[in-house]
C-alpha atoms as an extended CHARMM CRD file, in Angstrom:
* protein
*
        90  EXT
         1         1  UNK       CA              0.0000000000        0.0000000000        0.0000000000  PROA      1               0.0000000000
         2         2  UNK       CA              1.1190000000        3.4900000000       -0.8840000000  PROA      2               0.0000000000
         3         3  UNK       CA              0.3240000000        6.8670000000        0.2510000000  PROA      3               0.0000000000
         4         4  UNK       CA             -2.2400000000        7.6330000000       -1.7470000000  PROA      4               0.0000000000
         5         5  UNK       CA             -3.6430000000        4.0120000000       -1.3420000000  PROA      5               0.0000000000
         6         6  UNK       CA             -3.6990000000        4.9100000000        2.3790000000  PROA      6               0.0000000000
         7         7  UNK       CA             -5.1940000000        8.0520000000        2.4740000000  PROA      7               0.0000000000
         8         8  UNK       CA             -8.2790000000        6.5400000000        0.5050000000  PROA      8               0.0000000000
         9         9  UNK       CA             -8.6140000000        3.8890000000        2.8170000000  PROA      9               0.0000000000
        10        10  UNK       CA             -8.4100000000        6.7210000000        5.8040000000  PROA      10              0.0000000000
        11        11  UNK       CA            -11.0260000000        8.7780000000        3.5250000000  PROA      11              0.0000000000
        12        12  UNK       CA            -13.1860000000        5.1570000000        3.2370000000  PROA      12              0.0000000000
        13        13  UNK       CA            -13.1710000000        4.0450000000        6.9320000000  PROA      13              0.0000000000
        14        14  UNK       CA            -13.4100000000        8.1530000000        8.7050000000  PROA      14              0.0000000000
        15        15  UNK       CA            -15.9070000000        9.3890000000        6.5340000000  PROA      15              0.0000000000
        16        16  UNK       CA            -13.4900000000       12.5690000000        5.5780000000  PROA      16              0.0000000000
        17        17  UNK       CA            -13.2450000000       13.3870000000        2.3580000000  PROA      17              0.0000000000
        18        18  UNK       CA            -10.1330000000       12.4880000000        0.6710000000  PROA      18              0.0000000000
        19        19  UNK       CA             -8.4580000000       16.1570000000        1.1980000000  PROA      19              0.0000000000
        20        20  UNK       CA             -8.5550000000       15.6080000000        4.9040000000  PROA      20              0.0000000000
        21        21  UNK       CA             -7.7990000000       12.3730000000        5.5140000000  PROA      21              0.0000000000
        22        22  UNK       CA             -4.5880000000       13.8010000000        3.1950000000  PROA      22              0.0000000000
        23        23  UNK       CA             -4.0090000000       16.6580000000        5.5630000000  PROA      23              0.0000000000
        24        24  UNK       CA             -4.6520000000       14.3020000000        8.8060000000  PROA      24              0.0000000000
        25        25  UNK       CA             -1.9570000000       11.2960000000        7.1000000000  PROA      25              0.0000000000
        26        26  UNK       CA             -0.1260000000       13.8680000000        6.9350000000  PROA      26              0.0000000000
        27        27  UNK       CA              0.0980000000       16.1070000000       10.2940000000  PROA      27              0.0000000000
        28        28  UNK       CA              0.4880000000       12.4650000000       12.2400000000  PROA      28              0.0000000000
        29        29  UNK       CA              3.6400000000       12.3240000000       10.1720000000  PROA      29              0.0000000000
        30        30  UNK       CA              5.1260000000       15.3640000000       10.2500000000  PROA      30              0.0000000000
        31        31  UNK       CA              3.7950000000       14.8720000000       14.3850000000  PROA      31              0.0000000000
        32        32  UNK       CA              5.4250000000       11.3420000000       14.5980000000  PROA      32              0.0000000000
        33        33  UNK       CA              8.7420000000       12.9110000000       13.0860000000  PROA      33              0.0000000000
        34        34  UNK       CA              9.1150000000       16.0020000000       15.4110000000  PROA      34              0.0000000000
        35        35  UNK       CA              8.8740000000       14.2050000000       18.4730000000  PROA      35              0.0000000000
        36        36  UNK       CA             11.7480000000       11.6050000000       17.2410000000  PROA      36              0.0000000000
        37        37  UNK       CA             13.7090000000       14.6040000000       16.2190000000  PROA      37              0.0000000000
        38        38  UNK       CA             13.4030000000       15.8720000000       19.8320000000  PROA      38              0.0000000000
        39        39  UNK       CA             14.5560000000       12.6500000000       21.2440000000  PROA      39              0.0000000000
        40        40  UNK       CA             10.6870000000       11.7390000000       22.5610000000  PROA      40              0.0000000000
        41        41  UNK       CA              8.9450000000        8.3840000000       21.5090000000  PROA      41              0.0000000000
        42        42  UNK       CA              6.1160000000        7.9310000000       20.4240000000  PROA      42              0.0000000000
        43        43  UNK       CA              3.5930000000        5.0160000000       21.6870000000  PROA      43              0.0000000000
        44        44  UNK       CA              0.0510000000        4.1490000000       20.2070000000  PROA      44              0.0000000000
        45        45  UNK       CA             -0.7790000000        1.2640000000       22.4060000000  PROA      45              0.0000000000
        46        46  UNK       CA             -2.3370000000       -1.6770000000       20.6010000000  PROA      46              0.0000000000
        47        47  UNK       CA             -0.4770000000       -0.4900000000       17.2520000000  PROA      47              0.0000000000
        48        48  UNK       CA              3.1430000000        0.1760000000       18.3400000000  PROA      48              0.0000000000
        49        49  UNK       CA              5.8630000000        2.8650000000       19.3590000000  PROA      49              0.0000000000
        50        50  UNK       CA              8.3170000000        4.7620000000       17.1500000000  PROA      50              0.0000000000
        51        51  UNK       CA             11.5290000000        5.6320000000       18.6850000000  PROA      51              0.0000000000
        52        52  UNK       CA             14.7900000000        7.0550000000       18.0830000000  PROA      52              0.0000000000
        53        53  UNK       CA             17.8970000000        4.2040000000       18.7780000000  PROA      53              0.0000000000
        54        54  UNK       CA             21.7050000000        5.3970000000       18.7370000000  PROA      54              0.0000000000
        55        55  UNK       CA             23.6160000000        3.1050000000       16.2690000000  PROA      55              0.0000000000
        56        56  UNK       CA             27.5800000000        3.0450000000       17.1740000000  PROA      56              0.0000000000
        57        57  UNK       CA             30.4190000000        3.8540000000       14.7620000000  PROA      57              0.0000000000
        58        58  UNK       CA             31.7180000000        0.2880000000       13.3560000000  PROA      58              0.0000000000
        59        59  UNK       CA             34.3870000000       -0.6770000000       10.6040000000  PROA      59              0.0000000000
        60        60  UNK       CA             32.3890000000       -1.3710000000        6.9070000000  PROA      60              0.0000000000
        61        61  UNK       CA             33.6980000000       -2.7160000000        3.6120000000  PROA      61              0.0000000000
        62        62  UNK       CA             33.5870000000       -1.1070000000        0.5600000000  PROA      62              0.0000000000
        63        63  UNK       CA             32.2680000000       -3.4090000000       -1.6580000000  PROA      63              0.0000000000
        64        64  UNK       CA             33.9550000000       -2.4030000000       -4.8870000000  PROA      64              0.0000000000
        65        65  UNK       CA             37.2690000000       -1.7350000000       -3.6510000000  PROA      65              0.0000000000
        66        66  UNK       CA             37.3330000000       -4.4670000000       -0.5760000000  PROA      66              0.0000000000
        67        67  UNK       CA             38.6360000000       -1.4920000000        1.5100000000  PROA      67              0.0000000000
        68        68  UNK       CA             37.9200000000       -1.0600000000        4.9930000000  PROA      68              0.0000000000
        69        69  UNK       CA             36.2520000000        2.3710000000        6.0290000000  PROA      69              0.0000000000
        70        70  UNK       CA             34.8500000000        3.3700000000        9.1600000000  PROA      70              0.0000000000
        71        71  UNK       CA             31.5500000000        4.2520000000        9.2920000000  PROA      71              0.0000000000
        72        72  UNK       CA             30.2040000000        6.7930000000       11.6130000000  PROA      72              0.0000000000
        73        73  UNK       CA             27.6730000000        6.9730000000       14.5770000000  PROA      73              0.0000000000
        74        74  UNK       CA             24.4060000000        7.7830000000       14.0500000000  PROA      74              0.0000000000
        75        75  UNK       CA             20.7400000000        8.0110000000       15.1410000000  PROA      75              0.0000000000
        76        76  UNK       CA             18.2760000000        5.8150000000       13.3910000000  PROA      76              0.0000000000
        77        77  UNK       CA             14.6290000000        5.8470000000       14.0890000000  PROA      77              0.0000000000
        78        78  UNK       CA             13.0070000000        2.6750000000       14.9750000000  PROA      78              0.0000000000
        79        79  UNK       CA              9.4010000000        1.0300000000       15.1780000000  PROA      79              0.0000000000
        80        80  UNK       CA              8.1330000000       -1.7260000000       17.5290000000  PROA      80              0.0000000000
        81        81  UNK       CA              5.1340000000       -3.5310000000       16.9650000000  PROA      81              0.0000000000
        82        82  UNK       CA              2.0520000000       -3.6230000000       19.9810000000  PROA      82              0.0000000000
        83        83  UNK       CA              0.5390000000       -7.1530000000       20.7020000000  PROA      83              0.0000000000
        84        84  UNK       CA             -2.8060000000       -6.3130000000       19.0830000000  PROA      84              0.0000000000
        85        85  UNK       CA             -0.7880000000       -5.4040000000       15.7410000000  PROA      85              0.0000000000
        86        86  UNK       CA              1.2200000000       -8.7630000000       15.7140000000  PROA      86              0.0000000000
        87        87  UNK       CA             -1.6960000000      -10.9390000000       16.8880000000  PROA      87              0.0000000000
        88        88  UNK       CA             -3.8010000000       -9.3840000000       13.9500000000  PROA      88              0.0000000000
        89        89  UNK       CA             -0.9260000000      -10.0140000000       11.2450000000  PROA      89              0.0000000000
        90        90  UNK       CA             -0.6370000000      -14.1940000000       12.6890000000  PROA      90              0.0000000000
């Protein structure tokens, strides 16, 4: 499913026309992504919680050369999945 495949099935199941269910796809985004920025999670019990993990520097290969480089630390956001969403997908 794609973005536009999502916000007609938001449009189908809310009732909103397909404009807002657009605008609302989007503000929970942009939402979701400025409280990882500021270092906050987010949970949605039932469906799962985004959060920001710190990933550690660590010695890569390039795979054209073979050469060794060293890759640096970084922040990486990350999503865990609630009980209701992973007893709904078995």
């Amino acid at each position: 499913m794609n973005k536009s495949e999502l916000i007609n099935a938001i449009a189908d199941e809310s009732g909103l026309s397909k404009a807002d269910a657009g605008r609302a796809l989007d503000a929970t985004v942009s939402s979701v992504t400025a409280a990882l920025k500021g270092g906050d999670s987010v949970s949605l019990i039932g469906f799962g919680t985004f959060a920001v993990k710190a990933r550690s520097a660590r010695a890569g290969r390039n795979p054209q050369t073979g050469a060794t480089i060293q890759i640096k630390a970084s922040n990486i956001p990350s999503f865990k999945a609630g009980k209701t969403l992973k007893d709904s997908v078995n």
